[in-house]
C-alpha positions in Angstrom: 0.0 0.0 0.0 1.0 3.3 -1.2 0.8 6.6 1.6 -2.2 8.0 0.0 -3.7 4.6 0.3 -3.3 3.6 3.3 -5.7 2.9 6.0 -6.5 5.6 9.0 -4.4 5.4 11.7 -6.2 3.8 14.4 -5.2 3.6 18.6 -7.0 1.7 21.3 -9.1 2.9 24.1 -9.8 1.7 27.3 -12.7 2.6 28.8 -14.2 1.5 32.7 -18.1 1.4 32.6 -20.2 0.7 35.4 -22.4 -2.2 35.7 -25.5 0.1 34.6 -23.3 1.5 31.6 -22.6 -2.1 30.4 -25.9 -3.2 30.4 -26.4 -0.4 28.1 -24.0 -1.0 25.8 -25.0 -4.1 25.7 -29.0 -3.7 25.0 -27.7 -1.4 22.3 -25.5 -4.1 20.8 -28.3 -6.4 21.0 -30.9 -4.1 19.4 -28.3 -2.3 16.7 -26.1 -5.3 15.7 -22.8 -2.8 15.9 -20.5 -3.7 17.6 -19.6 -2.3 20.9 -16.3 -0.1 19.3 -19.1 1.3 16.6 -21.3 2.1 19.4 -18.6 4.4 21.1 -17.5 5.8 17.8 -21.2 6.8 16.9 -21.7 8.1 20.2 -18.5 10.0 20.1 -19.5 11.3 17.1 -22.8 12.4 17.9 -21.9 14.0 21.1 -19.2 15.8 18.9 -21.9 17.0 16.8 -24.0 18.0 19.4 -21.3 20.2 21.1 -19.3 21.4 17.8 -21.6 20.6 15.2 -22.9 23.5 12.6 -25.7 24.9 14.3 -29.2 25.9 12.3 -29.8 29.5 12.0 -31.1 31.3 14.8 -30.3 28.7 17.4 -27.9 31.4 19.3 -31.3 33.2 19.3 -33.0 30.9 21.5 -30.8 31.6 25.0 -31.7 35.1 24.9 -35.4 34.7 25.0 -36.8 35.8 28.5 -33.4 37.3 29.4 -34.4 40.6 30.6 -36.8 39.4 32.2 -37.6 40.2 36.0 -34.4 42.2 36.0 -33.0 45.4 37.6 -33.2 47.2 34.4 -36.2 49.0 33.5 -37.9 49.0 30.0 -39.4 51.2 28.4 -42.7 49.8 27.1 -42.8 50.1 23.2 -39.4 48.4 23.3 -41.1 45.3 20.8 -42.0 47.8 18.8 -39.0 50.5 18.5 -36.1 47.6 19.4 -34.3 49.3 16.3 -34.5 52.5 17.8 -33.4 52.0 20.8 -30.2 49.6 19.4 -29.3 52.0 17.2 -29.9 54.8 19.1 -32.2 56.9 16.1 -34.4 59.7 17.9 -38.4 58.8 17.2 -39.3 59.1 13.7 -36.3 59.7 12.5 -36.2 57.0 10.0 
């Protein structure tokens, strides 16, 4: 085999699971037919995804809703309607 045809490197892991954790991976071997080092890889994968994965649009969006609520700060009441005036800092009407 040539360099550019070679397979992946690959390095064992050792892993300690608990008696509850075993049982798991092994339902999920029973019920998936993987084996139990596709089962970590997938589930490395996917938690890798989940953490680091592209996100969809707008999902930053989602942890600010409901964040000024019940705070110190007081706001002024047409704020839904005005928000660009107030961000940008444009006196009223002046559009």
């Amino acid at each position: 085999m040539t360099p550019s045809t070679s397979r992946p490197r690959r390095e064992p892991v050792q892993v300690y699971l608990d008696r509850h954790d075993l049982d798991l991976l092994d339902e999920l071997i029973q019920r998936s037919g993987l084996s139990k080092a596709e089962l970590l890889r997938r589930g490395l994968r996917r938690m890798a995804d989940l953490e680091f994965g592209e996100a969809s649009p707008g999902r930053s969006l989602a942890s600010l809703i409901g964040a000024l609520d019940g705070g110190d700060l007081p706001l002024p009441s047409d704020l839904s309607v005005r928000h660009d005036d107030y961000l940008y800092g444009r006196a009223a009407g002046s559009r």
